[in-house]
N, C-alpha and C positions, 0 to 999 in steps of 0.2 A: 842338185840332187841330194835326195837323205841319206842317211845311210845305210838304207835294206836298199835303196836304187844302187847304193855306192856297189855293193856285196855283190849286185848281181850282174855290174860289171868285172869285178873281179874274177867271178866264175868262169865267166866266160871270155874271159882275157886273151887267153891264146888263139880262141875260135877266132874272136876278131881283130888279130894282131895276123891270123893267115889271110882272110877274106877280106877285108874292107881296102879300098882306093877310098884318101880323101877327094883324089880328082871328081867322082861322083855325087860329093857329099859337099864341100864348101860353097857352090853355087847355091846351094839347097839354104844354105846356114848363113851364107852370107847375107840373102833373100831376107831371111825372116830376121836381123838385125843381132843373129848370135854373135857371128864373127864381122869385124871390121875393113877386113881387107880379103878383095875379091883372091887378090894372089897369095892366099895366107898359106904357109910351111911351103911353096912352091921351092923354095931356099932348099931344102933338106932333101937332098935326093935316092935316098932310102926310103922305099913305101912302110917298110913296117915300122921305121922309127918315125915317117909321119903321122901314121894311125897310135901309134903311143904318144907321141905330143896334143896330139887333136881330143884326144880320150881324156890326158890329164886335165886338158884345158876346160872339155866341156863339163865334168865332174862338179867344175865349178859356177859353169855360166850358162848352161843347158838344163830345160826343164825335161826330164827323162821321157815325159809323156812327148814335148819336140824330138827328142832325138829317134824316138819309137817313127814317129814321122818324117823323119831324114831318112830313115833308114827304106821306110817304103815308099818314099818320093821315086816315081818312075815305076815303081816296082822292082828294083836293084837290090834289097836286101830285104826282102817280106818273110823271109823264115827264120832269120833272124831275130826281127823286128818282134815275130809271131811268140820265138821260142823265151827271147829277153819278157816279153809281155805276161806267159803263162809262167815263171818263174817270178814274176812279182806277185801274179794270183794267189801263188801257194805260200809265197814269202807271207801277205796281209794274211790265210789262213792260221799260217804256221806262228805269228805274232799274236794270232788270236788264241791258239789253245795254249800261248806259253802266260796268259792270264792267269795270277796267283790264285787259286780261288782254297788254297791252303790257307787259313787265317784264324786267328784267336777264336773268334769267333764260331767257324767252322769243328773247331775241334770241342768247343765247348758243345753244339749242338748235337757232336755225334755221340759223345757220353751223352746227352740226354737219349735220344733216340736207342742207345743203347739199353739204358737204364729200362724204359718203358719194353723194349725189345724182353729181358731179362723176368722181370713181370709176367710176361706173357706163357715165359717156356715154364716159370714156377709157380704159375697159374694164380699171382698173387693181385688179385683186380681191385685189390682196397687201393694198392699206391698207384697199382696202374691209371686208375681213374683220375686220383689225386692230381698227379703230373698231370693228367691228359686234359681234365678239365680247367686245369689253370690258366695251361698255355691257349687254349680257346678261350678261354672268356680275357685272359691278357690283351687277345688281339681284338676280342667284342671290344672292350674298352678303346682301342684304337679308333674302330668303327664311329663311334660316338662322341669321341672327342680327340677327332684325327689333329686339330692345331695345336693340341697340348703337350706335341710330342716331335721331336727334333724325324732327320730322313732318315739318320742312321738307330733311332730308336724302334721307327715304326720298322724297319726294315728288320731290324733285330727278332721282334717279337713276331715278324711273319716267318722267316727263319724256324722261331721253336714252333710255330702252327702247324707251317707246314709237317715239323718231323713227325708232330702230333699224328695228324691225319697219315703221314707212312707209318706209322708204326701201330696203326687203329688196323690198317687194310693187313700187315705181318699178325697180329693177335687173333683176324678174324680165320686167316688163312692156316695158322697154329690150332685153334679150336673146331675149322673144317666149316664156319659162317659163309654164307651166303654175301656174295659182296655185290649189287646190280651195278649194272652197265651204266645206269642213268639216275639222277633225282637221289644218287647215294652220297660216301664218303670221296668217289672217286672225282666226282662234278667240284666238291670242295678242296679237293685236292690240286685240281687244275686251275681254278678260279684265284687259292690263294700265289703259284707258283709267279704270278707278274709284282706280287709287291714286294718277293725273296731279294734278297740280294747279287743272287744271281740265277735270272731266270730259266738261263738254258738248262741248268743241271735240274732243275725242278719238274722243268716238260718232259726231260729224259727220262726222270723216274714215272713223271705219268704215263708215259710210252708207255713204258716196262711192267708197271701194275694194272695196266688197262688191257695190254695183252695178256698178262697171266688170266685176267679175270674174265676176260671175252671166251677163252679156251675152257675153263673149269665152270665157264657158263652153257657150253655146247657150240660157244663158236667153232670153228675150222682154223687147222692148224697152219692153213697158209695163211688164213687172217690175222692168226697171230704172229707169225713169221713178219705180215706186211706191215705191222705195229711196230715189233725190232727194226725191220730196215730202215723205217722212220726215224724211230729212236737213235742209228745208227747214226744217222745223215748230220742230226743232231750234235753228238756226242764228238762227232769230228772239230767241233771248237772248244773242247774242252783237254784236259789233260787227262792222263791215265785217274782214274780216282774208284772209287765206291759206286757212283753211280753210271762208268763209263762199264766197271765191273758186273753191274746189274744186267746191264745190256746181254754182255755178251755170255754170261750166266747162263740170261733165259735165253738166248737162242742156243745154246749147248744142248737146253734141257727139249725146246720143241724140237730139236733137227734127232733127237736120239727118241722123239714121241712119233716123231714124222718114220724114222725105220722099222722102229715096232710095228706102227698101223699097216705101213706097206710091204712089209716083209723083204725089201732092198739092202743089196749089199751096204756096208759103211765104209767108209774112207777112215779107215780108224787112226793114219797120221795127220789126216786134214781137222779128225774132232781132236786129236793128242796135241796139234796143236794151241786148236779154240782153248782148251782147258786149261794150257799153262798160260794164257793169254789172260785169264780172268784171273788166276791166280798173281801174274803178274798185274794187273790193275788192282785188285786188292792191297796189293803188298805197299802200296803208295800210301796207304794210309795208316791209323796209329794201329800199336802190337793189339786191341782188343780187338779192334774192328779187323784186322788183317788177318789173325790168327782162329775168326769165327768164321770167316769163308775158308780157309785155306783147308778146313778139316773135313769141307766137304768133297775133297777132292784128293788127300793125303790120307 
């Protein structure tokens, strides 16, 4: 077993140090060629310190996905079997969002994104452009002579594209532009988000700016709401950040667009939650980026 399999006998150690008889489990294990002797621990006449000898043992010579089937051989420990199973589920999630996606690199693009953001609010479209079109035609160049350029290069320069295009859709939504649904900034947005270096955070923000844009286009606000949940489902393999931030941002801002239209009570410690929740994923990242959502809310 690895060591998230190890972990999550540990957890549940006691559980099966009350429950399990090897008497039901060694014929099972003897069968499939784990253990060598039909009468193995028969010696030890204490059950619980048989199931702690058998556990130590098989830690090392049991494939956890067998012992998941020792366990429901007969049907004798299937909720067990079931509970150890969905605790590994969440173990491979929970490895998944502890994925570094904090990196030089990352921090580098969000001062750019920032930069071009800053631009936008002092309505200076000379440098905005500058940056914007460089980092686009950086990555045309890619397009063109994609072998001339290492994985982690082309990756780099989709990286600054993409923030490109996030930060095209912030200047247009700063100025009150028209953003379409299709055949725009947003179709580019999406298209570049697979050659990122890391793709999930890229889709998330497409969620998130494809629902703003669907609602400010006349969509409905449960269609926007069903873009966040989307976004939502997503954002669960990622860590707290900027764009887990976004997420839960914009469902703050439709669920209080959603009360106004319907004139319904608010759960105002259910939204006091949501709001420190954003503020807390904000706060993961650096004091410029953290300290420009935090004011919208402080």
């Amino acid at each position: 077993m690895d060591d998230a399999e190890r972990r999550i006998l540990r957890k549940h150690h006691t559980k099966l140090l009350e429950t399990l008889d090897t008497k039901f489990m060694i014929p099972f294990l003897f069968e499939n060629g784990i253990v060598y002797e039909e009468n193995y621990l028969d010696d030890v006449p204490c059950r619980p310190e048989r199931v702690k000898k058998m556990l130590l043992f098989l830690k090392d010579w049991c494939p956890f996905e067998m012992f998941l089937e020792c366990l429901r051989h007969e049907d004798c420990y299937s909720f067990i079997a079931d509970a150890l199973e969905k605790d590994g589920q969440n173990d491979f999630v929970h490895m998944q969002r502890k994925v570094n996606i904090f990196t030089d690199r990352r921090k580098q693009v969000g001062e750019f994104r920032h930069k071009l953001k800053r631009c936008s609010l002092e309505n200076d479209s000379v440098t905005f452009l500058k940056y914007y079109e460089k980092a686009i035609r950086d990555w045309d160049n890619v397009i063109c002579n994609r072998s001339k350029y290492n994985h982690q290069q082309r990756q780099r320069l989709a990286d600054f594209c993409h923030a490109a295009y996030d930060a095209e859709i912030v200047r247009r939504r700063v100025f009150y532009e028209n953003i379409k649904l299709q055949g725009d900034i947003l179709d580019k947005m999406q298209l570049m988000s697979a050659h990122t270096s890391c793709p999930i955070a890229p889709d998330v923000i497409f969620l998130t700016r494809f629902s703003s844009a669907l609602v400010m286009a006349g969509g409905s606000l449960e269609d926007g709401l069903a873009c966040i949940e989307d976004a939502q489902q997503k954002m669960e393999l990622l860590p707290a950040c900027r764009e887990t931030g976004l997420v839960l941002y914009s469902k703050f801002n439709f669920l209080l667009m959603k009360h106004e239209r319907d004139r319904t009570s608010i759960d105002k410690e259910e939204l006091s939650k949501l709001g420190n929740s954003v503020i807390s994923h904000f706060s993961t990242e650096s004091d410029t980026i953290s300290n420009d959502f935090k004011r919208i809310f402080c």
